[in-house]
LUMDOSE-66066 format. One record per residue (C-alpha): residue number from 1; residue in three letters; x, z, y. Coordinates in steps of 0.001 Angstrom, whole numbers, plus 500000, padded with zeros to 6 digits. Each point is the difference from the previous one (the first is absolute). Layout:
REC    i   aa       x       z       y
REC  NUM  ALA       X       Z       Y
...
This chain:
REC    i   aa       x       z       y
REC    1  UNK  452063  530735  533874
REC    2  UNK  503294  498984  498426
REC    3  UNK  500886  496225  499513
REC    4  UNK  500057  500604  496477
REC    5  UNK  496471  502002  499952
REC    6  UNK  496450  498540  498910
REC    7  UNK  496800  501103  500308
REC    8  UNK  499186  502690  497280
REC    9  UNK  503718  501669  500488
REC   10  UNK  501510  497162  497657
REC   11  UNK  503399  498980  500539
REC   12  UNK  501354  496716  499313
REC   13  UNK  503921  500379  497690
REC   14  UNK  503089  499134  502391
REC   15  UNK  501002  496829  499670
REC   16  UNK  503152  499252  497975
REC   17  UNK  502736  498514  501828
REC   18  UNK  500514  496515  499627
REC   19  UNK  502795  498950  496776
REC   20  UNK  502951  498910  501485
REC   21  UNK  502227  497809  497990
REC   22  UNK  503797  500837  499184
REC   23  UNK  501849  497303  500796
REC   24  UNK  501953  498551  496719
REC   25  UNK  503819  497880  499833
REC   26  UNK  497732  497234  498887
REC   27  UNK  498474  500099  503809
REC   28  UNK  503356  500073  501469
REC   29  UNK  501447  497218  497951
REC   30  UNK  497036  497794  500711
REC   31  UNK  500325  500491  503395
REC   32  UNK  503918  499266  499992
REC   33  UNK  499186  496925  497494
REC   34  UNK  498455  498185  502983
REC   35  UNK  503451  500319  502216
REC   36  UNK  502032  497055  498184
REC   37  UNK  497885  496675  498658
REC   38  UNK  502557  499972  497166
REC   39  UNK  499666  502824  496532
REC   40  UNK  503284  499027  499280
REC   41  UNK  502866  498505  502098
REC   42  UNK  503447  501322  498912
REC   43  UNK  502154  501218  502882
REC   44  UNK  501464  502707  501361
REC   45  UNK  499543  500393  503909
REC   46  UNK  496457  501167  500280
REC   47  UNK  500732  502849  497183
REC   48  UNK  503236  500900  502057
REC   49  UNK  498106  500206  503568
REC   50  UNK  497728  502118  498200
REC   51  UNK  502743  502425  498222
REC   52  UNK  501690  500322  503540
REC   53  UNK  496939  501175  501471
REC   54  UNK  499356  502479  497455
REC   55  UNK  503749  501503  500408
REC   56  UNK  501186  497760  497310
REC   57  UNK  498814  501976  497028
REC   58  UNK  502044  497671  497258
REC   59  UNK  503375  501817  501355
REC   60  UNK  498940  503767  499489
REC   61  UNK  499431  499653  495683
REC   62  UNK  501554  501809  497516
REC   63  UNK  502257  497199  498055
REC   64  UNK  498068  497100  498989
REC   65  UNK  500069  497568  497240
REC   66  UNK  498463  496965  500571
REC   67  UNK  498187  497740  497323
REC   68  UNK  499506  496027  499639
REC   69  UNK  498925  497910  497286
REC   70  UNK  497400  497555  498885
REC   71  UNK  498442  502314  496754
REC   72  UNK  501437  503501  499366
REC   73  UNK  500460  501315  503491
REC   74  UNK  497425  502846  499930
REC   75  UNK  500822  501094  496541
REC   76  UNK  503721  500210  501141
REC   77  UNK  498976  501830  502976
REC   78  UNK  497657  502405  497193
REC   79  UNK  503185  500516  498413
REC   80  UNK  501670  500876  503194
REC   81  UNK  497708  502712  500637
REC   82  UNK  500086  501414  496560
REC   83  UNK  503414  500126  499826
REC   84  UNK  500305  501830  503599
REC   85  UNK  497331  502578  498992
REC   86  UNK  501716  501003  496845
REC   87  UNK  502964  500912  502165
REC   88  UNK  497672  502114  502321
REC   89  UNK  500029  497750  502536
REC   90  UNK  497266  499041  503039
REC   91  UNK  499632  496379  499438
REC   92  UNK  497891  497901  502276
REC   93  UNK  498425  496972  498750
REC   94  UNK  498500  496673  501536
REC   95  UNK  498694  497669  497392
REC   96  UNK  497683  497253  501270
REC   97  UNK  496890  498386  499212
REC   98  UNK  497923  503319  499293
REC   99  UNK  497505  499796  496928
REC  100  UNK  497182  501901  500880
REC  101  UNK  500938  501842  503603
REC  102  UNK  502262  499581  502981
REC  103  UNK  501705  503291  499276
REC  104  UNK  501352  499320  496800
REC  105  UNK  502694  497862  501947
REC  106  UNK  501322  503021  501772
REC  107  UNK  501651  502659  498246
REC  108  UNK  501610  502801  501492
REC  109  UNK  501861  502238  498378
REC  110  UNK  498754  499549  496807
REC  111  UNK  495872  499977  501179
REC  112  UNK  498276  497353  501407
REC  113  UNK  499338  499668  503726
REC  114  UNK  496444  502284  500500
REC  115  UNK  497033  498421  501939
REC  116  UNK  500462  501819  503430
REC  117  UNK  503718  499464  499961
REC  118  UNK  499849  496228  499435
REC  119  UNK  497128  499123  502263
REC  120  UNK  501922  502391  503087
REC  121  UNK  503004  498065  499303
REC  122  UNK  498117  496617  500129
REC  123  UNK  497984  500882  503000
REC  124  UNK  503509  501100  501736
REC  125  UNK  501673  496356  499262
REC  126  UNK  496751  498190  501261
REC  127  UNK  500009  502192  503256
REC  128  UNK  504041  499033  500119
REC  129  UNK  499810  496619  499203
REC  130  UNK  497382  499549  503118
REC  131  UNK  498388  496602  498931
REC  132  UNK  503298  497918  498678
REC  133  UNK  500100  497740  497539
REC  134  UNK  500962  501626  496755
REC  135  UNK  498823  499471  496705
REC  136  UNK  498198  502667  497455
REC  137  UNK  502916  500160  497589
REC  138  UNK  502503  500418  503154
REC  139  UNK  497805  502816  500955
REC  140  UNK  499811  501766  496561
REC  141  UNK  503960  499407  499786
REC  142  UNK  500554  501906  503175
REC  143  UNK  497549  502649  499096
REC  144  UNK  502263  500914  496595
REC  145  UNK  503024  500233  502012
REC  146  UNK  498177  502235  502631
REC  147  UNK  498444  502361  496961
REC  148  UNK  503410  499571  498449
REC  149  UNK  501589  500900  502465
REC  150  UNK  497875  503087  501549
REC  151  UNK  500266  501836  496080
REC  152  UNK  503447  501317  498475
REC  153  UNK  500932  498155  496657
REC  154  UNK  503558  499432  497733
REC  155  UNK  499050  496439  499778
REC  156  UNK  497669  497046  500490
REC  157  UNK  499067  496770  498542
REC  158  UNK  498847  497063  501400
REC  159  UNK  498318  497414  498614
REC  160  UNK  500307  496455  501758
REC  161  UNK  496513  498229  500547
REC  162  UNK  500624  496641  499879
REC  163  UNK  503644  498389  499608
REC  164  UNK  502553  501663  501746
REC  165  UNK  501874  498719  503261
REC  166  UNK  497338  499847  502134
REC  167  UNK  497477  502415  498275
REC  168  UNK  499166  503054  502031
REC  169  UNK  501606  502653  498403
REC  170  UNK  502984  498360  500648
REC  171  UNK  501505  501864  502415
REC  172  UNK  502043  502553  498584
REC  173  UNK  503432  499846  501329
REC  174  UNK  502151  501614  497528
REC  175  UNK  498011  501116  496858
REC  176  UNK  501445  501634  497149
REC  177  UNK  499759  497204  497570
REC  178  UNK  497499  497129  499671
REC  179  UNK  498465  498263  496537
REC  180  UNK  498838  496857  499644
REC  181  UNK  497806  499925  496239
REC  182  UNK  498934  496553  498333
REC  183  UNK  499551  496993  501843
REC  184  UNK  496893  497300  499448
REC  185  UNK  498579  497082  501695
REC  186  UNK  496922  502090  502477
REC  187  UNK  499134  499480  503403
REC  188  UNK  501308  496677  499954
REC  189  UNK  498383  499339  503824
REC  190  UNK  502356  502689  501501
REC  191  UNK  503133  500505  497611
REC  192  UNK  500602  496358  499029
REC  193  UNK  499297  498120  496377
REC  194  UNK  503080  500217  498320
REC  195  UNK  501313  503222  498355
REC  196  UNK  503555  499570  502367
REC  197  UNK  498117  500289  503386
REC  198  UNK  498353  503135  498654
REC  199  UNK  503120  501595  499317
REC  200  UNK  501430  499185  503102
REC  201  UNK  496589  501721  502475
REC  202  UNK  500201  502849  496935
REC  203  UNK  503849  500558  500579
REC  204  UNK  499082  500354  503438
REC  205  UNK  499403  504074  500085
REC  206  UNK  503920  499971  498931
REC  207  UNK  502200  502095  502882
REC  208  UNK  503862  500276  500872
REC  209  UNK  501522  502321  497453
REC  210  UNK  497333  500967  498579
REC  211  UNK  499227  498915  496185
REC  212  UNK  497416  497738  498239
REC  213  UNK  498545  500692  496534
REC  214  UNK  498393  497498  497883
REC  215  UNK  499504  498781  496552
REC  216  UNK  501049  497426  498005
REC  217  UNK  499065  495953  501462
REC  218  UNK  500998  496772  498959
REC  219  UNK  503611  498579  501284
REC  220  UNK  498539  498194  503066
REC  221  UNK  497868  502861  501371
REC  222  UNK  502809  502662  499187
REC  223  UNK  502578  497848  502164
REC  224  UNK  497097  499763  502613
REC  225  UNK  499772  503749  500227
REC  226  UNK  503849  500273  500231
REC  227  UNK  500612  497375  502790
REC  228  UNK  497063  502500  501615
REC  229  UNK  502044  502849  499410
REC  230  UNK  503307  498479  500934
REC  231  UNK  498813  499240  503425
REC  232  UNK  497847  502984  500653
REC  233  UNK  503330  502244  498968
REC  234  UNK  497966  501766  497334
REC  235  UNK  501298  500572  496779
REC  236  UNK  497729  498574  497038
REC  237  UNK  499998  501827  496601
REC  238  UNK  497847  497405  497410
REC  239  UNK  499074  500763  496616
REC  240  UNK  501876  498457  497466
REC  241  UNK  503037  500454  502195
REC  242  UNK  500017  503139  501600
REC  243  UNK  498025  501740  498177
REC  244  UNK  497666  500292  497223
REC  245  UNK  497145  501432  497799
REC  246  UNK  498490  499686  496865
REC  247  UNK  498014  502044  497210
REC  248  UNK  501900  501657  497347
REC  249  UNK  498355  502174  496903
REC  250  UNK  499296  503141  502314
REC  251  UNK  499051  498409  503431
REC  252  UNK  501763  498031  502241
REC  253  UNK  504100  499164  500865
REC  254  UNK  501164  499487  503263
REC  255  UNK  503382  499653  501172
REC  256  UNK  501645  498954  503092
REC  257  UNK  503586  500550  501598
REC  258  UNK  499320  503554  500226
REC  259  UNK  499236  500542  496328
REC  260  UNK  497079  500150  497578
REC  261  UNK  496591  501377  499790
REC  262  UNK  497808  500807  497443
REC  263  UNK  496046  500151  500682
REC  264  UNK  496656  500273  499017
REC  265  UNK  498177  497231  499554
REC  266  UNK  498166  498737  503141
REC  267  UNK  496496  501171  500224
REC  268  UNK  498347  496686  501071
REC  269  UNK  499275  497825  497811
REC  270  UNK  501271  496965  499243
REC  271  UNK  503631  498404  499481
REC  272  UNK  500908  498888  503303
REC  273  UNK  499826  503591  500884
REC  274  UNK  502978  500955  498888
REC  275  UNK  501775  497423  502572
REC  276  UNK  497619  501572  502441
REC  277  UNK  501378  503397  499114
REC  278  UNK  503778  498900  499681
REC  279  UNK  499846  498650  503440
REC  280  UNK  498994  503495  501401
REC  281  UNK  502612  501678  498477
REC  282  UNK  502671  497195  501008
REC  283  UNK  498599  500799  503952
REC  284  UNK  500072  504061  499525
REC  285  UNK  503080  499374  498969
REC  286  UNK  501929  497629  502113
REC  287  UNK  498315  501601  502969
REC  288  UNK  502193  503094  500179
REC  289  UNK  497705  502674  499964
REC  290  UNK  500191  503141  498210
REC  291  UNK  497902  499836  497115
REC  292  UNK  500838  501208  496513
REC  293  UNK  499545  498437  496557
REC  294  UNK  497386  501803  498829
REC  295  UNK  497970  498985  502792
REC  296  UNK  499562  496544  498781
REC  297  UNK  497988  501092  497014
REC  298  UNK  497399  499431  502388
REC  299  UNK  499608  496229  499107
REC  300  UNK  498265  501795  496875
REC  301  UNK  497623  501850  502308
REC  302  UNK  498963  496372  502324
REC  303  UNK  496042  499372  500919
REC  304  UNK  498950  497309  501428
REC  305  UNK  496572  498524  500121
REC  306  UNK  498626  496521  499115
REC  307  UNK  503674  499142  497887
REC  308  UNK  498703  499659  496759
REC  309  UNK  497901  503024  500324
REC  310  UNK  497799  500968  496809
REC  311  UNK  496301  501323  501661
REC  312  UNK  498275  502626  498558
REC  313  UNK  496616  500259  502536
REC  314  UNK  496811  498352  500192
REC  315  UNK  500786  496344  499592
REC  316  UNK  501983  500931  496705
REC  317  UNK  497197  502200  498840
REC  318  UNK  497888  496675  500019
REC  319  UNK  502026  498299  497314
REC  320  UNK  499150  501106  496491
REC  321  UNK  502061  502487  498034
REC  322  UNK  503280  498197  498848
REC  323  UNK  500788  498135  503563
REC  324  UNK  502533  500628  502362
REC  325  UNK  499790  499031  503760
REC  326  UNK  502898  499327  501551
REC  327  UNK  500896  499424  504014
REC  328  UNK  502761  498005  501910
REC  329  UNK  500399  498738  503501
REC  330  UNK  502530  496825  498545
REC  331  UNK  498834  496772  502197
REC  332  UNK  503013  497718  500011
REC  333  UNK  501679  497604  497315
REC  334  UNK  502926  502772  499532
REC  335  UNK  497154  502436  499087
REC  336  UNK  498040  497715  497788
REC  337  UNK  503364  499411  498322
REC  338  UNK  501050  503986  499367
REC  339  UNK  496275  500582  499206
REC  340  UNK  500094  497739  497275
REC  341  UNK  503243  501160  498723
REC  342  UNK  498040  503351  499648
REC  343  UNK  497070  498308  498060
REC  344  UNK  502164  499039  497226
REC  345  UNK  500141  503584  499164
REC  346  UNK  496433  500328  500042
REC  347  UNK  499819  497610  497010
REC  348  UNK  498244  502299  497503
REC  349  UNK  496724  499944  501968
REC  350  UNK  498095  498032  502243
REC  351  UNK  500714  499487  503348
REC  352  UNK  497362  499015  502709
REC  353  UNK  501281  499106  503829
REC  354  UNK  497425  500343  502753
REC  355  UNK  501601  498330  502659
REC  356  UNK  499109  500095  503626
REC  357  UNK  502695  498183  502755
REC  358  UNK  500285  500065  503834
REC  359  UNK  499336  496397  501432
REC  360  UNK  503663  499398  500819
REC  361  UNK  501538  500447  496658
REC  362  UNK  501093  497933  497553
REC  363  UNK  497734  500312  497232
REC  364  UNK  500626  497557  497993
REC  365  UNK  503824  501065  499935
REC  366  UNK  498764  503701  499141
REC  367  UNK  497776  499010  497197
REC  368  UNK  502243  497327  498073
REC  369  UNK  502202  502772  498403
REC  370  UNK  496575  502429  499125
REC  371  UNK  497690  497017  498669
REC  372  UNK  501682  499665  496286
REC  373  UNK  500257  504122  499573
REC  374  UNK  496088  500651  501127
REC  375  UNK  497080  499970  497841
REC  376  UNK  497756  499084  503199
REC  377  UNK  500381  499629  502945
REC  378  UNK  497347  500923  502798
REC  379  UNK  500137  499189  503589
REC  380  UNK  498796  502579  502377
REC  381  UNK  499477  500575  503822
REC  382  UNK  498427  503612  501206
REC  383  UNK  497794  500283  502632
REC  384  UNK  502367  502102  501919
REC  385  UNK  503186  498304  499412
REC  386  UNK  502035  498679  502588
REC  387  UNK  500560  495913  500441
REC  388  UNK  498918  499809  496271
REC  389  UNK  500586  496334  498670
REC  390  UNK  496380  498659  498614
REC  391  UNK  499497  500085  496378
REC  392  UNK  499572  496428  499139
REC  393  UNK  503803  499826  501923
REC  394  UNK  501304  502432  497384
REC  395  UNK  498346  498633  497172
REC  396  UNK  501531  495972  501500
REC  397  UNK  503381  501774  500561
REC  398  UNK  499894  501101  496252
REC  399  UNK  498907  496728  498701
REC  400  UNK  496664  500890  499124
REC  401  UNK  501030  502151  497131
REC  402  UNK  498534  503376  502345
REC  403  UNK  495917  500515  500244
REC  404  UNK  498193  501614  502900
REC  405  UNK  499869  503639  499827
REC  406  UNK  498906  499704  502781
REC  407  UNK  501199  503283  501246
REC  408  UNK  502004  502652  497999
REC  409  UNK  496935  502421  498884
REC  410  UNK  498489  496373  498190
REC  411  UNK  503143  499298  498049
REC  412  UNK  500449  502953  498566
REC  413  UNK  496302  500054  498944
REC  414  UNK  501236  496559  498033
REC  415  UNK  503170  501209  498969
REC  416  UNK  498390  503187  498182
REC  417  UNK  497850  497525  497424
REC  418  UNK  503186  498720  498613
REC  419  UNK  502249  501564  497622
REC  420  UNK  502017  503399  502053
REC  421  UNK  503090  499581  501544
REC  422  UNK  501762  500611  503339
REC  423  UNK  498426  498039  503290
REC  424  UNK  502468  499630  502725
REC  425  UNK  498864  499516  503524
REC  426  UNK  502892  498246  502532
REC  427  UNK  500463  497221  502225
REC  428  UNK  499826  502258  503479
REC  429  UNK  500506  503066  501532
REC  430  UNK  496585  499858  501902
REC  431  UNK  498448  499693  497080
REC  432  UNK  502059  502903  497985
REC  433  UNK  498112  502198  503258
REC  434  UNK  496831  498854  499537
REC  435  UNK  500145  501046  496038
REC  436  UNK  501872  503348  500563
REC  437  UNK  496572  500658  502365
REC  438  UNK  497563  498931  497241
REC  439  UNK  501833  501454  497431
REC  440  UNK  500365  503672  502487
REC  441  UNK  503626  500154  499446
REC  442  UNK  501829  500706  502924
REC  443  UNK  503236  498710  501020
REC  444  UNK  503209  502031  498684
């Protein structure tokens, strides 16, 4: 009689085989996480050891324009991408943190890193990097330039993670042009607590020859930027100076020593866009590549998630008829002050913030400029959300004047018993991923 057989002729079903489980880029990173006792120590020689073991990926990209900056660095580099695609260009992107998924910092060619690709490409570096120290962000730097550098593209942008000279992405020899966007007091630990050191560790991604792009600053941190410049042998174009941008009655003006632009409107909200935009233009421009006018129409044509985003899913369907719910990853004094500049034009309505912070942050800083626009305030912290400050800290930091929510799905169940308006959840980009998940709008 067969194994399988009983008595009676019966037959037992084959067993299935056992599940096996698909090893994720979460596993990989966890794994690597363990190799350095530090999450973040800004320097340059482990991320260089790693590079030259993986054939030095950083020197085989399509030109590259590098982007600093306090607030505004990821919308510049959304503008940068816009603008290339409207020419008909390949444009590779890395924008750090993610929102909702690891891939959505990779972007090649216009799509964003798939599954098997990124997880291959992780599992090759850990196999590479044989045990060394290294740290998770020096890892997922040197796994952009190796995906950059493995797919044909016209251009690509990248997006500095945390100041400048000693960040990880710093180590592009000779890029096209770099941009360095708005500068505010954040990370104080590692960039210094006055607004001149941070210039200096921003201006720190400038290269021989090569120009710098940046907006307009105050007299001090402009003459920072050019002693930077002067020494590095770059050539710094400022707003204000070398060129410049503003709206006019059918979009925006921008002119610069090659001549004037007309364009659309950008297609992010908010005022400080339009610096945002002008500073991608001024690094197209200055960088010498071919790219015609038309091409930067594109600033018209920008998304980018969690920047004053309106939401339209299942956490905006709980508010009554009449509400909007609004989204943005602003976490710094700089981006409490912009946001509030962008609540005076929300005068004609309500407006509700539901603010959740990282631990680190300044809260208090954030808040001061948002207090005397809001009709409440509620402090939040989701379950999921990474390093969330506690809510009695948020409601201290805002002098009492915010109540619990406790978490985001509560205050708006408080908000929609008052009178309708627009309900604006900020104060961290962890938290702006945790709400694009509840709400089941994916990043764009």
């Amino acid at each position: 009689m067969k194994q399988e057989e009983k008595a009676g002729g019966a037959s037992r079903p084959p067993r299935p085989p056992p599940s096996i489980r698909i090893e994720t880029a979460d596993d990989i990173l966890g794994r690597l996480e363990k190799l350095y006792p530090k999450l973040i120590d800004l320097s340059l020689g482990r991320v260089q050891r790693l590079l030259g073991a993986l054939g030095n990926p950083q020197a085989k990209l399509p030109p590259v324009i590098h982007v600093a900056g306090t607030n505004g660095k990821g919308s510049t580099c959304a503008f940068l991408r816009a603008i290339g695609e409207a020419a008909g260009w390949r444009v590779h992107v890395a924008t750090s943190p993610h929102l909702v998924r690891l891939n959505e910092r990779f972007r090649i060619a216009g799509t964003l890193v798939a599954d098997d690709a990124l997880i291959s490409v992780l599992a090759e570096i850990e196999r590479i990097n044989a045990g060394a120290p290294i740290t998770v962000f020096e890892v997922q730097a040197a796994a952009g330039y190796v995906l950059f550098a493995r797919a044909p593209a016209d251009l690509c942008v990248v997006e500095v993670g945390l100041g400048g000279r000693f960040d990880a992405t710093n180590v592009i020899a000779a890029p096209a042009a770099c941009a360095i966007t708005s500068l505010s007091l954040d990370h104080q630990d590692f960039l210094g607590d006055n607004l001149e050191r941070i210039a200096w560790e921003k201006a720190g991604i400038m290269k021989p020859g090569r120009p710098t792009v940046t907006g307009a600053h105050s007299v001090a941190i402009l003459a920072t930027l050019q002693a930077c410049a002067d020494e590095a042998g770059a050539r710094l174009l400022a707003r204000g100076r070398d060129w410049e941008i503003a709206a006019g009655d059918d979009g925006l003006v921008f002119s610069d020593a090659a001549g004037r632009l007309v364009l659309p409107r950008p297609s992010l909200p908010g005022a400080h866009q339009i610096e945002n935009a002008g500073i991608a233009v001024a690094a197209l421009r200055a960088s010498g590549l071919a790219i015609g006018d038309a091409a930067f129409a594109g600033v018209g044509e920008t998304t980018w998630s969690a920047r004053l985003q309106r939401l339209h899913g299942k956490l905006a369907a709980s508010l009554p008829e009449k509400f909007e719910l609004w989204l943005d990853g602003g976490h710094n004094q700089g981006a409490g002050v912009v946001l509030a500049a962008h609540l005076d034009g929300w005068r004609e309505r309500p407006t509700y913030l539901v603010v959740g912070m990282k631990q680190s942050k300044d809260a208090s800083g954030f808040l001061a400029p948002l207090l005397t626009r809001a009709a409440g305030v509620w402090a939040v912290a989701e379950p999921g959300q990474h390093l969330a400050m506690a809510v009695d800290d948020v409601i201290a930091a805002s002098g009492g004047e915010a109540r619990p929510g406790p978490d985001v799905a509560g205050a708006l169940a408080q908000i929609a018993a008052r009178p309708p308006g627009r309900v604006l959840v900020c104060g961290s980009l962890y938290l702006a991923g945790e709400v694009l998940k509840a709400d089941g709008t994916m990043p764009i």
